[in-house]
DRENMARTI-533244 format. One record per residue: x, y, z of N, C-alpha, C, O, CB in turn. Coordinates in steps of 0.05 Angstrom, whole numbers, plus 5000, padded with zeros to 4 digits. Glycine has a CB too. Layout:
DRENMARTI-533244
+--------+---------+------+---------+----------+-------+--------+---------+------+--------+---------+------+---------+----------+-------+
! n.east ! n.north ! n.up ! ca.east ! ca.north ! ca.up ! c.east ! c.north ! c.up ! o.east ! o.north ! o.up ! cb.east ! cb.north ! cb.up !
+--------+---------+------+---------+----------+-------+--------+---------+------+--------+---------+------+---------+----------+-------+
!      X !       Y !    Z !       X !        Y !     Z !      X !       Y !    Z !      X !       Y !    Z !       X !        Y !     Z !
...
+--------+---------+------+---------+----------+-------+--------+---------+------+--------+---------+------+---------+----------+-------+
END
This chain:
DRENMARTI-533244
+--------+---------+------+---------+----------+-------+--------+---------+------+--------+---------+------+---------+----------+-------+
! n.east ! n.north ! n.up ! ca.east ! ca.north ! ca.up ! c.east ! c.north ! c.up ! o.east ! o.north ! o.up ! cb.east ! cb.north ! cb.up !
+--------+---------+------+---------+----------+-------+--------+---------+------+--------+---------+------+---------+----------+-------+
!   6557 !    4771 ! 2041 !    6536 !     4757 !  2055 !   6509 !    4770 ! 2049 !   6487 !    4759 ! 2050 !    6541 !     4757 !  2085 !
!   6512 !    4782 ! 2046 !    6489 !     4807 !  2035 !   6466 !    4804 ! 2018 !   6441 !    4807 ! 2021 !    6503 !     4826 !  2019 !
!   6485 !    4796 ! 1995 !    6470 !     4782 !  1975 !   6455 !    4754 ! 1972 !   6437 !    4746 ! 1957 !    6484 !     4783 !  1959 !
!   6470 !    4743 ! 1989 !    6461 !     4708 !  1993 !   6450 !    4704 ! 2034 !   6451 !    4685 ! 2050 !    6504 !     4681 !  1984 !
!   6440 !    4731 ! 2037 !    6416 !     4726 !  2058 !   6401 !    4705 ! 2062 !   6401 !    4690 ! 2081 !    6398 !     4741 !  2055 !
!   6381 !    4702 ! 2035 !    6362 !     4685 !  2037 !   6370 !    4651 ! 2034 !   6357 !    4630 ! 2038 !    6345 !     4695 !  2017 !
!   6395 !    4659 ! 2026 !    6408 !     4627 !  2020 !   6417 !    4610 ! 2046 !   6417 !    4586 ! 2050 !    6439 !     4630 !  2000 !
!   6426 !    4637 ! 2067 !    6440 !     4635 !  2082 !   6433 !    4642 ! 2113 !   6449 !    4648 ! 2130 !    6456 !     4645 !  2072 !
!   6407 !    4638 ! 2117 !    6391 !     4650 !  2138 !   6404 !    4659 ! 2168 !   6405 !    4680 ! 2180 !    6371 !     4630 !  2142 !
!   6412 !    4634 ! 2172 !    6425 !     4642 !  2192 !   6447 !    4647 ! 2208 !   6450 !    4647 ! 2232 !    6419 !     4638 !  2198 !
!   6474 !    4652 ! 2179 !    6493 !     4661 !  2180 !   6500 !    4691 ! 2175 !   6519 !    4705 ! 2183 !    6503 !     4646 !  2169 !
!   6474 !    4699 ! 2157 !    6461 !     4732 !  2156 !   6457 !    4744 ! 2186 !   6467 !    4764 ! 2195 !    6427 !     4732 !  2139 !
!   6435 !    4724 ! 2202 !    6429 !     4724 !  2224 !   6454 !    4733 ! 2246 !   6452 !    4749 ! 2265 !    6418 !     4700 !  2226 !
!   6479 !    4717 ! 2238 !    6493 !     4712 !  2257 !   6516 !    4745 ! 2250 !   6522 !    4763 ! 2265 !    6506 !     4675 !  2254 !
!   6520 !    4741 ! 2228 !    6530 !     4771 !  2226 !   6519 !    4797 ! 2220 !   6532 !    4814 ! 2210 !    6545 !     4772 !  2212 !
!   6492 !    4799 ! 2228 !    6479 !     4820 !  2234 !   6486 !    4841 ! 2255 !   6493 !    4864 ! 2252 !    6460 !     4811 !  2240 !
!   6482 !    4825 ! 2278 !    6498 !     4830 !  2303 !   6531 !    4822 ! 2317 !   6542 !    4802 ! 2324 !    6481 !     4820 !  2317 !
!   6539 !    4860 ! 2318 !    6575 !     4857 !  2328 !   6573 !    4835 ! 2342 !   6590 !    4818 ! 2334 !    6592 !     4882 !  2349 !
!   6559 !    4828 ! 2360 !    6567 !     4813 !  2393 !   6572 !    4784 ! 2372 !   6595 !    4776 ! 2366 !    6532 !     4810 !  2429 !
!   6548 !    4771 ! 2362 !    6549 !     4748 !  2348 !   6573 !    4742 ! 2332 !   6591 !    4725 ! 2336 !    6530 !     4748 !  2333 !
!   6567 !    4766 ! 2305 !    6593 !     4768 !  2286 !   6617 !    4756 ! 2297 !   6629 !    4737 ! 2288 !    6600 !     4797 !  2278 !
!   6625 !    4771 ! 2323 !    6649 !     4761 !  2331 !   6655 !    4737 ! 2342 !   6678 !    4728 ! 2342 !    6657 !     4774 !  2344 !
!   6629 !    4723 ! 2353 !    6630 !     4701 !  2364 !   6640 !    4675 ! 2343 !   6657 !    4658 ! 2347 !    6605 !     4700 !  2375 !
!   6620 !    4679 ! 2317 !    6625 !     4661 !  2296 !   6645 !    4668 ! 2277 !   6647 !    4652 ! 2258 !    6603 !     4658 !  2283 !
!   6662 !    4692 ! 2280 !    6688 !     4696 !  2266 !   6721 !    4685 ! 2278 !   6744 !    4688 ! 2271 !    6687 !     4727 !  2263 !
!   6705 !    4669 ! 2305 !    6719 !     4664 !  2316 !   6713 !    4631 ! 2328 !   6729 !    4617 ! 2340 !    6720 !     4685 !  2330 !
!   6692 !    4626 ! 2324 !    6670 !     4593 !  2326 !   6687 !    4580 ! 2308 !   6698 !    4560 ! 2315 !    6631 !     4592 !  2312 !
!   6690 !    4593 ! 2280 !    6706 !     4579 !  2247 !   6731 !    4562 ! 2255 !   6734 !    4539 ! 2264 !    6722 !     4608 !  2221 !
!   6747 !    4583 ! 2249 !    6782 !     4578 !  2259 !   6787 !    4559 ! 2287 !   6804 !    4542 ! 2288 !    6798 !     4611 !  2267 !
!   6771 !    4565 ! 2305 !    6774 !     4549 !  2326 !   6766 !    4522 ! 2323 !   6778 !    4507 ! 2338 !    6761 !     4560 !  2345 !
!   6747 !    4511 ! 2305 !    6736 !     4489 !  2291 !   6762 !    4474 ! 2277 !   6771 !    4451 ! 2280 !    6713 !     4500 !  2270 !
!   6769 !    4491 ! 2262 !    6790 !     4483 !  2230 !   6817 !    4476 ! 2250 !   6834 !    4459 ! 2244 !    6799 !     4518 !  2199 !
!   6817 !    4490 ! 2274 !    6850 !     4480 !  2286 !   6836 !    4457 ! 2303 !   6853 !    4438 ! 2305 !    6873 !     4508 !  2309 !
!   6811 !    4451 ! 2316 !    6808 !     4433 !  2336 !   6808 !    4413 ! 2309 !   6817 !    4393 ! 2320 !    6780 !     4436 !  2359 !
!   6805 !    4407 ! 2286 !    6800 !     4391 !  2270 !   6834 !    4378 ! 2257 !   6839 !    4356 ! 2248 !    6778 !     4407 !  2251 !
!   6849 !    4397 ! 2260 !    6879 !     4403 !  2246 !   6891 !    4381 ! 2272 !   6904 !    4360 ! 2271 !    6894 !     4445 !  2245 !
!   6884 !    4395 ! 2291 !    6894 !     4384 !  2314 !   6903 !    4357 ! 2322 !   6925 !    4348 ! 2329 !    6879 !     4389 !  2328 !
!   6868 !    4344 ! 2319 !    6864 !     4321 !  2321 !   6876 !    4292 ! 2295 !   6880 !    4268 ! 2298 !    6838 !     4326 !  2325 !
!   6877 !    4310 ! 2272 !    6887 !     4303 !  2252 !   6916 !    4295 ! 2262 !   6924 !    4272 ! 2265 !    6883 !     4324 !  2231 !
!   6934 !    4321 ! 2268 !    6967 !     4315 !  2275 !   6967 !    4291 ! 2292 !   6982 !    4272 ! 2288 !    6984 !     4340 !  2293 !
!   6945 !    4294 ! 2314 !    6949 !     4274 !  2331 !   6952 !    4239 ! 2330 !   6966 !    4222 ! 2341 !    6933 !     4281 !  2343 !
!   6927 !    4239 ! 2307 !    6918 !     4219 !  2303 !   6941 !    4200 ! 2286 !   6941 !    4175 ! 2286 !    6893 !     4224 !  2291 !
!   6960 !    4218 ! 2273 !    6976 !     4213 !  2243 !   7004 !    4216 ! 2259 !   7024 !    4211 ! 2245 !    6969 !     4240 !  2213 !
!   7009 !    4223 ! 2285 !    7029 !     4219 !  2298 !   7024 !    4206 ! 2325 !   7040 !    4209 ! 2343 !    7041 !     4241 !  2300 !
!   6999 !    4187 ! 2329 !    7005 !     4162 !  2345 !   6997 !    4165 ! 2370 !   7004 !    4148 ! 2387 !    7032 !     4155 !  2346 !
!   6980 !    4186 ! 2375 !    6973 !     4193 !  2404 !   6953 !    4206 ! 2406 !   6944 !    4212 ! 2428 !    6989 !     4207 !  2418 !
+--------+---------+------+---------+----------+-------+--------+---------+------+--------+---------+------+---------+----------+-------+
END
């Protein structure tokens, strides 16, 4: 991330700081399963 700072403003931003870092290392995955989720649901009828 380091290198692509300026590309990436405020995901640099976001893992700058532990408290954040962890928030958005954990914002991701929680996204990708609420998304997985809704997918199973949708494709099994409920």
């Amino acid at each position: 991330m380091h290198a692509h700072r300026e590309r990436f403003p405020a995901v640099a931003a976001a893992m700058a700081e532990p408290e954040r870092r962890n928030r958005a290392l954990e914002f991701g995955p929680d996204r990708i399963l609420d998304g997985l989720a809704a997918l199973i649901a949708r494709r099994s009828g409920h």
